[in-house]
C-alpha positions in Angstrom: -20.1 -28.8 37.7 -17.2 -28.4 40.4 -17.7 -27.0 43.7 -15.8 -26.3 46.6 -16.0 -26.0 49.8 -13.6 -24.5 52.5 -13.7 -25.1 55.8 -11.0 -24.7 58.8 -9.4 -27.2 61.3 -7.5 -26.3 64.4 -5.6 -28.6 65.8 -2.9 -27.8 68.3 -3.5 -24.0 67.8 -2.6 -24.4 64.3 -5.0 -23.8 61.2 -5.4 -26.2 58.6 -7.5 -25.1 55.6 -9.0 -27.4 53.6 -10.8 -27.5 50.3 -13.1 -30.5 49.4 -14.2 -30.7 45.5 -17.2 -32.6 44.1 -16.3 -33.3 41.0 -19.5 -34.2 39.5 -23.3 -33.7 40.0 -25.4 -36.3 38.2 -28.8 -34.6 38.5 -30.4 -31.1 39.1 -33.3 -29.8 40.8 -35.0 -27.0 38.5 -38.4 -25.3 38.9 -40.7 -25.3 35.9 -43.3 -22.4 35.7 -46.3 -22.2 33.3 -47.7 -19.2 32.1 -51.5 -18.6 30.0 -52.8 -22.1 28.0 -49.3 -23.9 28.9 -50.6 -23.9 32.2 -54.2 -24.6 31.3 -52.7 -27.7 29.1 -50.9 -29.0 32.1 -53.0 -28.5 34.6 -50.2 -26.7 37.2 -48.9 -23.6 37.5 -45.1 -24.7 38.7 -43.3 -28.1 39.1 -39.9 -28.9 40.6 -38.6 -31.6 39.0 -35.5 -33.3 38.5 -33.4 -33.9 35.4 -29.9 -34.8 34.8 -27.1 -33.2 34.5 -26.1 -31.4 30.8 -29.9 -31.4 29.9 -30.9 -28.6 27.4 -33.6 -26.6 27.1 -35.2 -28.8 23.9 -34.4 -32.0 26.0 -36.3 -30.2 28.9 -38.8 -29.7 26.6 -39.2 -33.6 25.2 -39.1 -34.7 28.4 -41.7 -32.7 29.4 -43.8 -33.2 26.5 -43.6 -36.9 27.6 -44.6 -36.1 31.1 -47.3 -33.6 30.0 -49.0 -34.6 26.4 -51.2 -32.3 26.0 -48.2 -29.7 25.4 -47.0 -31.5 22.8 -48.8 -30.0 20.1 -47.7 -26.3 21.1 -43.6 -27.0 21.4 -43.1 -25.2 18.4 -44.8 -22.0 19.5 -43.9 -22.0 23.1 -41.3 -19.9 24.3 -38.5 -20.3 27.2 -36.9 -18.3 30.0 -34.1 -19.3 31.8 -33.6 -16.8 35.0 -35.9 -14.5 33.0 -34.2 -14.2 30.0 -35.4 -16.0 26.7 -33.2 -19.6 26.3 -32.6 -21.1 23.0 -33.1 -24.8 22.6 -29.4 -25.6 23.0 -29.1 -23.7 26.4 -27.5 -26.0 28.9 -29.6 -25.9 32.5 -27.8 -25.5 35.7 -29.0 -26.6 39.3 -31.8 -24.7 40.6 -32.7 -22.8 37.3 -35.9 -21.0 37.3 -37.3 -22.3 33.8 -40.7 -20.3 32.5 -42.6 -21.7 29.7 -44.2 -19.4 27.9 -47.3 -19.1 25.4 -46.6 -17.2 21.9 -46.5 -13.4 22.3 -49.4 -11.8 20.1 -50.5 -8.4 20.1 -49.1 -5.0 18.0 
């Protein structure tokens, strides 16, 4: 992920702009939410945790399953938003992603 940043310098009544570039972020702060018997398996009902940088949505996933056993079971019937819109496992996350996970819809 680039970013810049612009800021200005005067010096002797004459402006200087100048752009600074980070050229890479090694981690990313995301916020989990749980939603239904996802939350009841884990226990919370939001985390902010901190991953690195290119993770996927079925990477997110594993690592959370790690973190949180009891989910483990129910990956394959969970679903996931991204900004709240449903992500498929190969979605890349981005720094400060809202990420909802989400029981299996049921109804008619």
């Amino acid at each position: 992920m680039i970013k810049s940043v612009s800021f200005c310098l005067t010096l002797q009544s004459t402006l200087f702009r100048i752009n600074l570039q980070y050229i890479k972020v090694d981690y990313l702060k995301i916020t989990i939410l749980y939603f239904a018997m996802v939350k009841d398996l884990v226990g919370l009902d939001k985390e902010i945790v901190t991953i690195s940088n290119e993770t996927t949505v079925e990477n997110l996933l594993t690592n959370m399953s790690n973190i949180h056993p009891k989910i483990k079971d129910n990956l394959n019937i969970i679903q996931v938003a991204v900004n709240y819109k449903i992500a498929n496992k190969n979605t890349t996350l981005r720094n400060g992603d809202e990420v909802a996970i989400l029981p299996p819809v049921s109804g008619g």
